[in-house]
C-alpha positions in Angstrom: -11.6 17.5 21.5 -10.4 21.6 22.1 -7.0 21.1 23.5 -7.9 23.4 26.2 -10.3 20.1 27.5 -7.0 18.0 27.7 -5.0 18.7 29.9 -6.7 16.8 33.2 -7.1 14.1 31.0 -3.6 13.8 29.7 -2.1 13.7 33.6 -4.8 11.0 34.2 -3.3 8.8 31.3 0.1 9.4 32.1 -0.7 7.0 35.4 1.0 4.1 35.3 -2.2 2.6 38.2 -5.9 2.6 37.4 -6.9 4.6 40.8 -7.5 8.3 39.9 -5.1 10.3 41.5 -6.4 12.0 44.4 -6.3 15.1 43.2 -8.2 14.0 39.8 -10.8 13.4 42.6 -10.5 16.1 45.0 -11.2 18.6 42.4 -14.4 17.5 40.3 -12.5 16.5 37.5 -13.1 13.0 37.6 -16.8 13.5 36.5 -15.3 15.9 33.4 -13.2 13.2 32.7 -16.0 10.9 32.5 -18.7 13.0 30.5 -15.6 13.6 28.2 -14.7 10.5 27.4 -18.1 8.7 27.1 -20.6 10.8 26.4 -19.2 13.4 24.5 -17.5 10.8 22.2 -20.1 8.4 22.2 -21.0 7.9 18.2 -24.5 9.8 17.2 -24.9 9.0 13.6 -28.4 10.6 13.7 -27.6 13.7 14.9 -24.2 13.7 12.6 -27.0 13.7 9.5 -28.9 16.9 11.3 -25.4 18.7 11.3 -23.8 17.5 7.7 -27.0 17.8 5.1 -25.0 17.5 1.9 -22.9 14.5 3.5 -24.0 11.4 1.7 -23.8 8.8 4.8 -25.4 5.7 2.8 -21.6 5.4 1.3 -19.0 4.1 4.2 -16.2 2.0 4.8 -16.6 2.0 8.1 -18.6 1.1 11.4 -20.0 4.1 12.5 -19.2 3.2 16.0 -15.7 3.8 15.1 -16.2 7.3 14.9 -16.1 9.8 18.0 -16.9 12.6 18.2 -13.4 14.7 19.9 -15.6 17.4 21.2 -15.6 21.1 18.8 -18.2 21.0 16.4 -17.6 21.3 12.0 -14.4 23.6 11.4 -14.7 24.4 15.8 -10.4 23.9 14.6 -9.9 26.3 12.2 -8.1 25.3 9.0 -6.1 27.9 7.7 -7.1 28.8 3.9 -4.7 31.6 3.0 -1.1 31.1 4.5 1.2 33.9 5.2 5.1 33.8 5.1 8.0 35.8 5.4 11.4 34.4 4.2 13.6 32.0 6.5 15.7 34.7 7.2 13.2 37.2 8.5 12.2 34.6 11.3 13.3 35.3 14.8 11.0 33.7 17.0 11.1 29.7 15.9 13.8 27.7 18.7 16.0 26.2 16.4 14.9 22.6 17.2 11.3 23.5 16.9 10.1 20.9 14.6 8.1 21.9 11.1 6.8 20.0 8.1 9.3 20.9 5.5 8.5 20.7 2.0 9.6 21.5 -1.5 7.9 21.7 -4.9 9.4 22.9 -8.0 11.6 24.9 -6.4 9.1 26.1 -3.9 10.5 25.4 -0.2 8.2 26.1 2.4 8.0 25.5 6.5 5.0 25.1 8.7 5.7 25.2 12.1 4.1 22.8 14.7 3.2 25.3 16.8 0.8 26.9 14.2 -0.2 23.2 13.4 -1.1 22.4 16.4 -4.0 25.0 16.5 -5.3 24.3 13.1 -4.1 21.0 11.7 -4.6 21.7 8.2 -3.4 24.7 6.0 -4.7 24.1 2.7 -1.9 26.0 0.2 -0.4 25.7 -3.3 3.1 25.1 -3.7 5.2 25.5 -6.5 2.2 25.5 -8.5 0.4 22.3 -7.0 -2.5 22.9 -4.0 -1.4 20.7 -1.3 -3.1 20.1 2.2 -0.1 20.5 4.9 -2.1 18.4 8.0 -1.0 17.3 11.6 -2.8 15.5 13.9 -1.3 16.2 17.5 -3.5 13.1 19.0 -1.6 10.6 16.6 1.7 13.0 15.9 0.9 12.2 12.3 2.3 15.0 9.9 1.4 14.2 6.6 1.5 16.3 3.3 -1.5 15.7 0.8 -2.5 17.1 -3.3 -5.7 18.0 -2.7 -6.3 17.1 -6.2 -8.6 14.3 -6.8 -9.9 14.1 -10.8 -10.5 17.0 -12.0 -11.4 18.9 -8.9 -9.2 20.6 -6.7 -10.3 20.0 -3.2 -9.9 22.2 0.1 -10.1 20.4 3.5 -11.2 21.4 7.0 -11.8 19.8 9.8 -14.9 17.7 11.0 -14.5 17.7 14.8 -14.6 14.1 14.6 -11.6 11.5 15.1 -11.3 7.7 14.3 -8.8 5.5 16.5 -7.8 8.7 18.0 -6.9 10.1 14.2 -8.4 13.3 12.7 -11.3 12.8 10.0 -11.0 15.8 7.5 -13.7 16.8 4.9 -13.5 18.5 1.5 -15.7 21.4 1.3 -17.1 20.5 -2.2 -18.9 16.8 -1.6 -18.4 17.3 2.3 -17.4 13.6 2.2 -15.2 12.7 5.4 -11.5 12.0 5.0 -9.1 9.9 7.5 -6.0 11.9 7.6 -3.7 8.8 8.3 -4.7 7.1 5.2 -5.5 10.4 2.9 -9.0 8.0 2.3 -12.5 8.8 1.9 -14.4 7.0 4.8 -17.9 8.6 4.3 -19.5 10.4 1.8 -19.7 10.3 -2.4 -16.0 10.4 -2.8 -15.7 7.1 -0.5 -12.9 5.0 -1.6 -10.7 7.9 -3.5 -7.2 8.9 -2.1 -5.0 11.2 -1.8 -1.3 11.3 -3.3 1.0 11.9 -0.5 3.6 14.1 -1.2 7.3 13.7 0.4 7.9 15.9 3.2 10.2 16.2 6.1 9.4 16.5 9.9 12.3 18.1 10.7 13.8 21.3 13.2 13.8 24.7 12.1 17.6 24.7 11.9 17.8 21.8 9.9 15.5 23.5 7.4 17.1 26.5 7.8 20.1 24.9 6.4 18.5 23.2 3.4 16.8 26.3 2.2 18.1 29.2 3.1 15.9 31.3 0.4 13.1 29.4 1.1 9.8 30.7 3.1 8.2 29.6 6.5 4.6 30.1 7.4 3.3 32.7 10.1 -0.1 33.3 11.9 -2.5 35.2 10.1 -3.1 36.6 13.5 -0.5 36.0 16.2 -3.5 36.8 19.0 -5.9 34.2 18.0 -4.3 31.3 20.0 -1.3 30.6 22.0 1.4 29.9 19.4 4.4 28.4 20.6 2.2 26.9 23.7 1.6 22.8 23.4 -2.2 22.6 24.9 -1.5 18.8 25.0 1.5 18.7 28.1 2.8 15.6 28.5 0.7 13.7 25.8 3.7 11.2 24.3 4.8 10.3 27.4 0.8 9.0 28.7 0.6 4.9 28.8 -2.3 5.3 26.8 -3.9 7.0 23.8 -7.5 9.3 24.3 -9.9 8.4 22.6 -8.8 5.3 21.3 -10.8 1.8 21.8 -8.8 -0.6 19.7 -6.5 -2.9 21.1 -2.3 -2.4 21.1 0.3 -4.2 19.7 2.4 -6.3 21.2 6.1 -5.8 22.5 6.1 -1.7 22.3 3.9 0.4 23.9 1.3 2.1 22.6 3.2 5.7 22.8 6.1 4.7 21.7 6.9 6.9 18.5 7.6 4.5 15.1 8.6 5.7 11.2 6.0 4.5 8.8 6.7 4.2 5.3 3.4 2.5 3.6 2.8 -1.1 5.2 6.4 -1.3 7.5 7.2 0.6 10.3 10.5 0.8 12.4 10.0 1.6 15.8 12.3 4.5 16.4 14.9 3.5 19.5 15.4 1.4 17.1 16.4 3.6 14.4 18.0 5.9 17.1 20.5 3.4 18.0 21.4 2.1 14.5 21.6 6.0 13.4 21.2 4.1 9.3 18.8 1.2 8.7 18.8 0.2 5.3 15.7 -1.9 3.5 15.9 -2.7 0.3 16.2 0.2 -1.5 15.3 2.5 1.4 17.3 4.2 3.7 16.3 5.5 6.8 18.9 7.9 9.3 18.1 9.5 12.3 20.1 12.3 13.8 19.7 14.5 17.0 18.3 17.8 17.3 14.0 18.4 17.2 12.1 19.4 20.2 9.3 17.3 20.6 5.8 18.8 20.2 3.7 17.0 22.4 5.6 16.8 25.6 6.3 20.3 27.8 4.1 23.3 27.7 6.9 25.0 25.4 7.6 23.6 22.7 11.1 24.6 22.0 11.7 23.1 25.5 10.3 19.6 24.6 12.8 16.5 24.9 15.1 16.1 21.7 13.0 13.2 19.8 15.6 13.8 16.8 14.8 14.0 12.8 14.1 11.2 10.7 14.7 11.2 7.0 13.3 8.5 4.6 14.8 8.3 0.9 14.9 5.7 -1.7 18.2 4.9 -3.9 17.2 5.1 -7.4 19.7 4.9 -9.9 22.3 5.9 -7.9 20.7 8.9 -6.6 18.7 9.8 -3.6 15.2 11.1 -3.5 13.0 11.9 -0.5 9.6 9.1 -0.1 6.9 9.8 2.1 6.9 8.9 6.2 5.1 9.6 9.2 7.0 9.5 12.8 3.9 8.5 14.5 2.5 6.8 17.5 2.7 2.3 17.8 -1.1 2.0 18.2 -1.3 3.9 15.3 0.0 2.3 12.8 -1.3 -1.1 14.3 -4.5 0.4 14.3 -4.7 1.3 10.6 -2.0 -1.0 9.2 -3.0 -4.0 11.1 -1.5 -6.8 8.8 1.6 -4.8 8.5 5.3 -5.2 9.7 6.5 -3.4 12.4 9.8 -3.5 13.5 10.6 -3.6 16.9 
């Protein structure tokens, strides 16, 4: 769905009561929130095939009821193709607890900023030599750094306009197959079944990046007038007692909202984390320290509650080295890891 659709929506779920509040009712909303979340998400497979000729759709994983439709049409969010940057210490306008994928490749360190994410959810790029799909999903906060390499094709992703259990569902513009971002998986199309390689990033605060690479770059708009950078459409979202768009069921003893770290098939639900500041398992170690604005909670982003930064790294041999993670909602990773652990 357009974030500008949202925001009704979002103060609806936040309601602790089934009734509407009255001024949901009062002011014609109500029936937007009902053609919103019925019949524009109702699946339409048919008219999916009228809009995506080259998409194979005889090749899923998936009931097709599964997928909804979140409301803009093929690329309606814009991935960005062709990144701009200036250097970390050219920035002025980033709070310093702003959060930002943070990433280095071969000596490549680069920062994308939520608030550009959050318009665009994927910037397809090439760091330190390797083209890499930098992707966020605001609905699921899943930030997630793919290679958008996949045998001997180099793949560039947009977005489809369509979302499964409330996740976004990308799609390379070669085969036009459909990709779920949570699982970096082809779901529909004639590259169903291949995956992505997830590459190790951070989800971490400006400052904190700031500090790690000094010399490094951060991304910019291409055109700081074509939406409202810095401004989260989707107020109040992590603090609603329910997912939109989401019809699976919830897992038990955390709510749905509540944010967790998921490495692979494990996840720690993060209060948890928070209060242990160290969890060790195995040979990962997992800290958490204060200091990141979350994204998804005030209209301003670098006004949103401190949600902290997570960092995941495995001891190999004595040394350290950064694995991949997602901070992401509970009914998320129950809904795509359902026979995995989750730590409560």
């Amino acid at each position: 769905m357009h974030p500008g659709m949202l925001s009704a929506m979002i103060q609806a779920l936040r309601l602790k009561k089934s009734t509407p509040a009255p001024w949901l009712l009062g002011s014609g909303l109500l029936a937007l929130f009902l053609f919103l979340t019925t019949s524009v998400a109702q699946a339409d497979p048919d008219r999916w095939r009228g809009e995506w000729p080259n998409t194979d759709f005889s090749q899923t994983s998936v009931d097709f009821e599964e997928i909804l439709s979140g409301g803009p049409p093929k690329d309606g969010i814009p991935s960005i193709d062709d990144p701009e940057f200036i250097a970390v210490a050219e920035m002025e306008d980033l709070g310093p607890q702003e959060p930002v994928i943070g990433l280095e490749v071969n000596g490549d360190a680069r920062a994308y900023p939520l608030r550009i994410l959050m318009w665009h959810e994927i910037v397809n790029d090439e760091v330190g030599g390797v083209p890499l799909a930098v992707t966020y999903c605001p609905l699921c906060n899943a930030a997630i750094v793919f290679d958008r390499r996949v045998g001997g094709d180099v793949l560039e992703f947009g977005t489809t306009g369509k979302l499964r259990n409330s996740d976004l569902i990308m799609y390379d513009r070669t085969t036009e197959s459909w990709w779920q971002q949570f699982l970096g998986e082809a779901i529909v199309g004639t590259l169903l079944g291949e995956k992505l390689t997830v590459v190790p990033a951070r989800l971490e605060s400006w400052e904190r990046f700031k500090a790690r690479f000094p010399d490094g770059q951060v991304q910019v708009p291409n055109s700081f007038s074509l939406r409202s950078y810095g401004a989260n459409p989707y107020v109040g979202y992590d603090g609603a007692s329910q997912p939109f768009l989401y019809h699976g069921d919830y897992p038990e003893g955390i709510e749905p909202m509540a944010r967790v770290v998921a490495i692979g098939a494990q996840a720690w639900a993060l209060p948890l984390l928070q209060k242990a500041g160290t969890i060790e398992s195995g040979d990962l170690i997992l800290t958490w320290e204060p200091g990141q604005n979350s994204a998804l909670d005030t209209r301003k982003i670098s006004e949103g509650r401190d949600v902290g930064n997570v960092v995941v790294q495995r001891r190999e041999n004595g040394a350290l080295t950064d694995v991949p993670y997602d901070v992401t909602f509970a009914f998320v990773f129950h809904a795509f890891r359902p026979d995995g652990t989750l730590h409560k």
